[in-house]
Backbone as CSV, one residue per row, in Angstrom:
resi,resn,N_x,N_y,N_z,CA_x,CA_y,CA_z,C_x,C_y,C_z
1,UNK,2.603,-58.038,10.912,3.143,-56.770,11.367,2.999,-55.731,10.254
2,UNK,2.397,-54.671,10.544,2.347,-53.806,9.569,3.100,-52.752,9.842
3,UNK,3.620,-52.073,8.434,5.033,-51.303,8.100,4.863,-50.418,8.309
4,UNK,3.475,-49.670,7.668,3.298,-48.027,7.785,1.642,-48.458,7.897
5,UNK,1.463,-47.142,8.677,-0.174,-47.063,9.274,-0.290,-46.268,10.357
6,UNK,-1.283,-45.760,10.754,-1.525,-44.547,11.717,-1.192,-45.198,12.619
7,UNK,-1.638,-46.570,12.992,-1.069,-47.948,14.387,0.045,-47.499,14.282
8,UNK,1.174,-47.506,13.289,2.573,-47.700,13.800,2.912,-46.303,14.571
9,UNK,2.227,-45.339,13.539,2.643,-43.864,14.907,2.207,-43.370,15.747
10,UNK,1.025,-44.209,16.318,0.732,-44.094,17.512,1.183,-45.331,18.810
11,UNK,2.370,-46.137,18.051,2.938,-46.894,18.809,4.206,-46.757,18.818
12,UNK,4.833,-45.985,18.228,5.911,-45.311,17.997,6.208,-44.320,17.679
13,UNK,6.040,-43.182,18.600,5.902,-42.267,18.608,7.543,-41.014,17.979
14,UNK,8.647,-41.890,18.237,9.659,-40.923,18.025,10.177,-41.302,16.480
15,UNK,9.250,-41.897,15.603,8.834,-41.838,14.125,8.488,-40.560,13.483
16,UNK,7.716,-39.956,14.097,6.579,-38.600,13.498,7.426,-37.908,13.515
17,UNK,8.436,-37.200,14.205,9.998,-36.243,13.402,10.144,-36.473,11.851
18,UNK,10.929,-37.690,12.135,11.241,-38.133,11.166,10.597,-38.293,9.891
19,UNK,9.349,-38.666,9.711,8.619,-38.564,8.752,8.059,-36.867,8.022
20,UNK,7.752,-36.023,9.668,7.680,-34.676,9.231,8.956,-34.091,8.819
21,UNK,9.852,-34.757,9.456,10.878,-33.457,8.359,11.076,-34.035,6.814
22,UNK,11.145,-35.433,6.912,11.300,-35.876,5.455,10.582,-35.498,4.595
23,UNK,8.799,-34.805,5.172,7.745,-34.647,4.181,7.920,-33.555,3.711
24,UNK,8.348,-32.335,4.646,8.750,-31.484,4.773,10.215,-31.090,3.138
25,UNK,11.212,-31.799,3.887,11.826,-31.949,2.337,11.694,-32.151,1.340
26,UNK,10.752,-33.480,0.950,10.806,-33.595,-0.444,9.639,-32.953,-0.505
27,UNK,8.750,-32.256,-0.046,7.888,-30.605,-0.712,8.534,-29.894,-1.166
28,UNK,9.827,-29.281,-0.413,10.777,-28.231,-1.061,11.495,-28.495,-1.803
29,UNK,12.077,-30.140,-2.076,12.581,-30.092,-3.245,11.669,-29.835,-4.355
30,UNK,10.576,-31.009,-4.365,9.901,-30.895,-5.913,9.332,-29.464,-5.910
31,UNK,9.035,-28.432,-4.922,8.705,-26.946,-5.105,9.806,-26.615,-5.628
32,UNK,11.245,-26.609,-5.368,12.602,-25.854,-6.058,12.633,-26.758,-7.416
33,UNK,12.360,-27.677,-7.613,12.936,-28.301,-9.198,11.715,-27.882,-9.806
34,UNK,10.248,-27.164,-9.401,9.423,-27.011,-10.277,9.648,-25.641,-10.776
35,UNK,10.239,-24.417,-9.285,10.329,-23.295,-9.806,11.939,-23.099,-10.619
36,UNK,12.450,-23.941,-10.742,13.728,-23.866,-11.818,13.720,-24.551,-13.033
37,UNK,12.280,-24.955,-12.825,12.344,-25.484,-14.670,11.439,-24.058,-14.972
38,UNK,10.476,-23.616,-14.734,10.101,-22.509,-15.138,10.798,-20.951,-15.702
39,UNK,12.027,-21.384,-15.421,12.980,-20.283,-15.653,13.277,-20.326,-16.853
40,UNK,13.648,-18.986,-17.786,13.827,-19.471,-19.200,15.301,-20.062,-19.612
41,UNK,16.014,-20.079,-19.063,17.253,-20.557,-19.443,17.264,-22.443,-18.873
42,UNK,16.729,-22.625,-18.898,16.199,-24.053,-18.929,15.386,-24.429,-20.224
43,UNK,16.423,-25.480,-20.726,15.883,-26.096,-21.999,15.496,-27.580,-21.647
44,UNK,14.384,-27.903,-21.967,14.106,-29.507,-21.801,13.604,-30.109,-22.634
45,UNK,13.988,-29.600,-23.962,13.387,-30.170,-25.199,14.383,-29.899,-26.599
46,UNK,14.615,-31.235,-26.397,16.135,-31.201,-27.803,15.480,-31.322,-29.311
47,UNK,14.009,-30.904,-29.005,13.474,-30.788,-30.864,13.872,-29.431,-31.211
48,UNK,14.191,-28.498,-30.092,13.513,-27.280,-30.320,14.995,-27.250,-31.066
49,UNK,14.495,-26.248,-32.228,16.003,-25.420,-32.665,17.317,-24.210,-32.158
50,UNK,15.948,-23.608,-31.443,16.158,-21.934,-31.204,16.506,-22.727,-29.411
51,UNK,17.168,-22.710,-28.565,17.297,-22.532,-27.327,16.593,-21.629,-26.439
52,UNK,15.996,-21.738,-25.527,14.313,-20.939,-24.813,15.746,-19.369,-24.538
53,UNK,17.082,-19.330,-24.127,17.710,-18.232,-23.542,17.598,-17.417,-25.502
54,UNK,17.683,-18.151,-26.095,18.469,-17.182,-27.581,17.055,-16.926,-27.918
55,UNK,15.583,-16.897,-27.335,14.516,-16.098,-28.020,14.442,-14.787,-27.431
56,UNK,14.735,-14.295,-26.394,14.935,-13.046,-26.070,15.659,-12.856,-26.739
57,UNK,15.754,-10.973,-27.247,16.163,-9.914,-27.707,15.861,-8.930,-27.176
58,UNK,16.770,-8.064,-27.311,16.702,-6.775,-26.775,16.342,-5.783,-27.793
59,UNK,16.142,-6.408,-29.084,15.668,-5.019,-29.862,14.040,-5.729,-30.293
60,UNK,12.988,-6.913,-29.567,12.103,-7.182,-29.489,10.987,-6.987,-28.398
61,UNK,10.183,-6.475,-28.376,9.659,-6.270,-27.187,9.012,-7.250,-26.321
62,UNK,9.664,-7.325,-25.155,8.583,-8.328,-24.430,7.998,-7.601,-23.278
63,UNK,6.790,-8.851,-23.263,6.140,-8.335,-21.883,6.528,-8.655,-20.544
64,UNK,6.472,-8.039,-19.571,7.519,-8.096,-18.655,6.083,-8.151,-16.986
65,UNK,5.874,-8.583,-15.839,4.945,-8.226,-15.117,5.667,-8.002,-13.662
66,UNK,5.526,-6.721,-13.403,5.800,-6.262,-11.826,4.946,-5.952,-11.113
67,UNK,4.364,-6.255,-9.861,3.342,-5.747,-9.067,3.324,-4.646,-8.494
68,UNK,4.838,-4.489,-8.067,4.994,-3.238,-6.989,5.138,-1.952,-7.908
69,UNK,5.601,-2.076,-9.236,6.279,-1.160,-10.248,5.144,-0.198,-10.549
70,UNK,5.441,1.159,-9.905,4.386,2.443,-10.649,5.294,3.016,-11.781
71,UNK,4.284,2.610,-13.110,4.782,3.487,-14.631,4.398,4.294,-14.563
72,UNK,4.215,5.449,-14.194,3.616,6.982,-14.403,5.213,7.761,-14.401
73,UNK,5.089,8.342,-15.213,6.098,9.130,-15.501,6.281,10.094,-14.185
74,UNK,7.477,10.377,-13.549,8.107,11.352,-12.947,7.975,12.672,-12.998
75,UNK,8.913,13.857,-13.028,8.809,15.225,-13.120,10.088,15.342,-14.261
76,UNK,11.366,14.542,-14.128,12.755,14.366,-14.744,11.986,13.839,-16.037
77,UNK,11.302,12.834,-16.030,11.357,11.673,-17.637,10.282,12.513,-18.575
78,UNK,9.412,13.461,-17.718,7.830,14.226,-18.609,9.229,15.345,-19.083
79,UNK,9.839,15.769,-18.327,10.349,17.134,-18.962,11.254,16.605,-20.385
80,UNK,12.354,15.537,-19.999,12.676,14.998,-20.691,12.323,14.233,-22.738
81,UNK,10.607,14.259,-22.086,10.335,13.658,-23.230,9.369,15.020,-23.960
82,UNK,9.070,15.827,-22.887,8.662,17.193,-23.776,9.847,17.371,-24.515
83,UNK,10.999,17.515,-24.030,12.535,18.463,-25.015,12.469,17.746,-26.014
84,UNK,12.220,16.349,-25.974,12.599,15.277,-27.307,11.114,15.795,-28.147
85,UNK,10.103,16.238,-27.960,9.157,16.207,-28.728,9.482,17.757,-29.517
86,UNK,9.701,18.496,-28.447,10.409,19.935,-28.907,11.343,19.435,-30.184
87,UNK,12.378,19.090,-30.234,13.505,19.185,-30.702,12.776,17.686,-31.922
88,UNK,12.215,16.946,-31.895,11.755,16.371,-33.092,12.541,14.818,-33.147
89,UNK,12.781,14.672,-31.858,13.864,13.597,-31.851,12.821,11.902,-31.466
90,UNK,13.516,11.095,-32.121,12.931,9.692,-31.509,13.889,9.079,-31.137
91,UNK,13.133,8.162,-30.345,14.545,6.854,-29.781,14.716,5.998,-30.873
């Protein structure tokens, strides 16, 4: 008697649910545990010294990627940064 095989689900047909939703699940799990180790506040390595959350800074620059995001300056931020060039000022 064989356990698993295309024979068994075409002889038992109210199997194939069951197997599709199960396949179904553990895709989305190992898809959710892959996209939450990618996150930086996930550490999985106890050599490291520095913790992956304590390498950000806010007075370091990082690179950051948005698709939808247009950087072109406005009409408010150009006038804005003319007055600062006027007046001799930096951030």
């Amino acid at each position: 008697m064989k356990i698993a095989g295309l024979n068994t689900f075409r002889t038992h047909k109210e199997v194939l649910p069951l197997v599709a939703i199960m396949s179904v699940a553990t895709i989305g799990c190992l898809g959710f545990c892959c996209y939450s180790m990618m996150k930086p506040d996930v550490m999985c390595s106890r050599k490291d010294s520095i913790p992956s959350w304590m390498r950000y800074r806010a007075d370091k620059k990082q690179k950051i990627y948005t698709s939808d995001k247009d950087w072109k300056l406005d009409e408010r931020t150009a006038e804005v940064e003319k007055l600062r060039k006027e007046i001799g000022s930096t951030r």
